[in-house]
C-alpha positions in Angstrom: 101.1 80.9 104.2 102.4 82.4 101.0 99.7 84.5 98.8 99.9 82.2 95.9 98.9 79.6 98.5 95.4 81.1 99.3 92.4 79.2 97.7 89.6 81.1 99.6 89.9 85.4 100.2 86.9 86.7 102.2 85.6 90.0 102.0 84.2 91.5 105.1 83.0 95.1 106.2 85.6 96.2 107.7 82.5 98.0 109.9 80.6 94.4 111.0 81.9 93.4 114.2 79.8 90.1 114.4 81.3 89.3 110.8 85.0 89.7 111.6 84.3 88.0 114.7 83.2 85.0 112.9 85.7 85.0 110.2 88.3 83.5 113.0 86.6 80.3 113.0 86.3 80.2 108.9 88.3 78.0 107.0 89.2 80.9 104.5 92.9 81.6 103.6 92.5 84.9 103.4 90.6 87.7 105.4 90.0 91.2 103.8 89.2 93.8 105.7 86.7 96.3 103.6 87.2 100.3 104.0 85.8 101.0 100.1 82.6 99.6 98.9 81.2 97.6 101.4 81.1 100.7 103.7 79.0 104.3 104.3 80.6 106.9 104.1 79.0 108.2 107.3 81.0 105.4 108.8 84.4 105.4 106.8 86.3 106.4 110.1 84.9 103.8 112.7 85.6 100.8 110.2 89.2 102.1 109.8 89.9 102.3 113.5 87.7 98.4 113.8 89.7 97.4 110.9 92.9 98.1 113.1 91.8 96.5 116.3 90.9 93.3 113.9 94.5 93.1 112.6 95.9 93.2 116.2 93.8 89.9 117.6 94.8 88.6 114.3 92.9 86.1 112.2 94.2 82.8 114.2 96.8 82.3 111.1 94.7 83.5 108.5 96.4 85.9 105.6 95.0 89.4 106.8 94.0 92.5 104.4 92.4 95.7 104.0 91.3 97.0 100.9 91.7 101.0 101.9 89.7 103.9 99.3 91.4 105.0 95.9 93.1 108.1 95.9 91.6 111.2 95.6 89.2 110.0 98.1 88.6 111.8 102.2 89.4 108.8 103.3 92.8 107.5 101.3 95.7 108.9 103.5 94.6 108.2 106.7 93.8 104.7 105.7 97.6 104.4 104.1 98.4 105.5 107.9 96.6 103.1 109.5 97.6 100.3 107.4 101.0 101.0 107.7 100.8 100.8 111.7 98.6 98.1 111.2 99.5 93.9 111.7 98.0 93.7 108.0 99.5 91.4 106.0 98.7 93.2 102.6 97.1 96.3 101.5 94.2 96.0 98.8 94.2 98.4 96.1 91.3 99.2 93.9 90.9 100.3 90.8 94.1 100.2 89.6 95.2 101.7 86.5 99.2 102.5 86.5 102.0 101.6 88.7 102.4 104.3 89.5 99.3 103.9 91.7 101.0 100.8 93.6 104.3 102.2 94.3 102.7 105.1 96.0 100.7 103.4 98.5 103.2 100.3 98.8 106.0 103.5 99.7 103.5 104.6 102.6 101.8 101.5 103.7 105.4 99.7 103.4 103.0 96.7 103.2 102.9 94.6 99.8 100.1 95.7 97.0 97.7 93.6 95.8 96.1 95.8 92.7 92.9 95.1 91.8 92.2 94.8 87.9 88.5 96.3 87.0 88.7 98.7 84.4 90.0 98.0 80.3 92.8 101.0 81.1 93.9 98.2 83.9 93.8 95.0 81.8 96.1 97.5 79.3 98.7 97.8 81.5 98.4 94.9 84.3 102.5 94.0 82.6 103.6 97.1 84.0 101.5 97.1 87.1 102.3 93.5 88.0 105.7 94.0 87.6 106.1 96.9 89.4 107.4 97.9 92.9 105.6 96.9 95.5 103.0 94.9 93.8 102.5 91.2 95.2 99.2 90.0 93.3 96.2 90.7 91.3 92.5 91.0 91.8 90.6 90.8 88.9 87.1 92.8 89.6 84.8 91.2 87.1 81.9 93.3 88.0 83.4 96.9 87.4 85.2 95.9 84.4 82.3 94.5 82.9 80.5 97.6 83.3 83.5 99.5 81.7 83.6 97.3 78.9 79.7 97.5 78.5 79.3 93.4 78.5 75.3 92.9 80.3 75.5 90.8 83.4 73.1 88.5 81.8 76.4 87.6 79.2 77.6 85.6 81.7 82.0 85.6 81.7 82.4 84.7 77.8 83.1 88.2 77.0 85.8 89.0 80.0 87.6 85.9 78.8 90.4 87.6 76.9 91.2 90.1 79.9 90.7 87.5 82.4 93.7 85.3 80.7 95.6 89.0 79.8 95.6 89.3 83.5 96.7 85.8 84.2 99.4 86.6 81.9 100.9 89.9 83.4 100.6 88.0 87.1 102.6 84.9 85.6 105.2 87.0 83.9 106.2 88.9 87.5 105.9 85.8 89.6 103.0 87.0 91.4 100.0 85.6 93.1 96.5 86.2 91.1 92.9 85.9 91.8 89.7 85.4 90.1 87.0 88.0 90.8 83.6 87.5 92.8 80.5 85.9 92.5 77.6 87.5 93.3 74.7 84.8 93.0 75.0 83.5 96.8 72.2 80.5 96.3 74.0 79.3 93.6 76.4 76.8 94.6 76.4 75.1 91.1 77.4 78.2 89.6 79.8 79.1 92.0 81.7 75.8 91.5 81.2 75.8 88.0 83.3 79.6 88.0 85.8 78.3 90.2 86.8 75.2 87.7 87.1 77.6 84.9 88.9 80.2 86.8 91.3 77.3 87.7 91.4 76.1 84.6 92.8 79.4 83.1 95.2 79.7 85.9 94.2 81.7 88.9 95.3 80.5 92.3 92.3 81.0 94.3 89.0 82.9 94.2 88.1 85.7 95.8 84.7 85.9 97.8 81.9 87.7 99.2 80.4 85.0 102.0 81.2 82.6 104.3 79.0 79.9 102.5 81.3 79.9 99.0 84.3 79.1 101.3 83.9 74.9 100.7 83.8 75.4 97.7 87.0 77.6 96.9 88.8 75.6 98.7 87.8 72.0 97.4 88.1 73.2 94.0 91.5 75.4 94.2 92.6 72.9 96.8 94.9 70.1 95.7 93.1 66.7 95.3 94.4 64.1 97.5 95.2 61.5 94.6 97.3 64.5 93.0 99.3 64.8 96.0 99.9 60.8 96.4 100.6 60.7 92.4 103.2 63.6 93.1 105.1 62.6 95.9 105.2 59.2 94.0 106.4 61.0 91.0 109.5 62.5 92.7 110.5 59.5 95.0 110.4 57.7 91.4 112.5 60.4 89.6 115.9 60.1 89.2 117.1 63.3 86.5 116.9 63.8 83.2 113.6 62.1 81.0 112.2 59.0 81.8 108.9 57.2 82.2 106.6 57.0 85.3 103.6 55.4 85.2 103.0 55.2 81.1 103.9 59.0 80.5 107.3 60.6 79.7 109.0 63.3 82.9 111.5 65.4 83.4 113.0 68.1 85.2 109.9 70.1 84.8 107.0 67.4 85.8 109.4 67.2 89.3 109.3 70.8 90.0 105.1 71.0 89.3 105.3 67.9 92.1 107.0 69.7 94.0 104.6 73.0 94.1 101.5 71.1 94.2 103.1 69.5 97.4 104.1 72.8 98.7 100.4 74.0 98.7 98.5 70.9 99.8 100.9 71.2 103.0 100.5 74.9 103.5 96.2 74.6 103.1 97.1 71.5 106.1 96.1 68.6 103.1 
């Protein structure tokens, strides 16, 4: 599956056995492996060498990640290590500020970079970090940079909207894959669906997540809709170059290739 694919990325303790057990029979598209937050430091080590033995069985065909500690960190070079002789599919990188950042870990991992976005010094310079070597998509990290920009969690995401979009925007303009940040109210499926349409809306590919249950949701609402398939394969059988009209409405070259993508992703997510 390609990364801009990925409608649902899972965040796991790299440390919970039970939990990365179970992810193998989720329908995520994504599995991420956590070394930094989600994890003790008393037990840094054992998750690193767990998160290793995870990446070998694999994730039945399931995009695998870990998201390793930032540098300057115990725990940041031996992590690059194992990652590199790891069967992870990407490396997670938090807190990302500069390239500079990326293009170290991507030249020791030698695994692409996906840099997470959670600090105003980060929405700055997401451009250059997008575009940058090694770097293959961005994590937005809503609830860091929301402390950094001081906006109260009870402000809900009006106030992150112009970095959100800024983010979208430096992702678009490297042809990179890009992700919407957590949601942290687990009961609340409304408003877990509701922040996935708006997060659509303004462009992200998929969602990233913190438990199995927001999975459904992820995907139904990042997932192509069937009558938008049928409607696009009906488009392109229909088009023959150049503008004309299909169905009431004016296409061209540009409507065929959007057909095209959605198509691409509905067969890649098996829709």
């Amino acid at each position: 599956m390609l990364l801009r694919h990925a409608r649902s990325l899972l965040f796991l303790p790299a440390s919970n056995a039970r939990a990365i057990a179970k992810a193998r029979t989720l329908p995520c598209d994504m599995v991420i492996l956590d070394l930094e937050d989600a994890v003790p430091d008393a037990d840094k080590d054992a998750a690193r060498a767990a998160a290793a033995e995870a990446l070998a069985e694999g994730f039945g065909g399931r995009l695998g990640a870990v998201r390793i500690n930032v540098e300057g960190t115990a725990w940041h070079g031996s992590e690059m290590v194992a990652v590199k002789a790891s069967g992870a599919d990407y490396v997670v990188l938090p807190k990302v500020e500069n390239a500079r950042k990326v293009r170290d870990v991507f030249s020791v991992c030698q695994k692409p970079v996906i840099a997470m976005i959670e600090s105003a010094k980060g929405v700055l310079a997401a451009p250059a970090i997008a575009a940058g070597e090694g770097c293959a998509g961005l994590f937005m990290g809503n609830n860091d940079l929301r402390k950094d920009l001081g906006i109260p969690p009870s402000a809900g995401r009006m106030g992150l909207s112009h970095a959100m979009q800024a983010v979208v925007l430096a992702a678009r303009g490297a042809g990179i894959a890009v992700f919407d940040g957590v949601f942290n109210r687990l009961d609340d499926e409304t408003g877990l669906e509701a922040e996935c349409a708006e997060g659509h809306a303004l462009g992200f590919d998929g969602k990233t997540l913190i438990h199995p249950a927001q999975i459904p949701v992820a995907n139904q609402v990042y997932g192509p809709d069937a009558q938008a398939v049928a409607d696009a394969r009906r488009l392109i059988a229909a088009a023959t170059g150049g503008a004309e009209r299909f169905e009431g409405r004016m296409i061209e070259a540009m409507h065929v290739a959007e057909a095209q993508a959605l198509i691409a992703r509905a067969e890649a997510v098996g829709q």
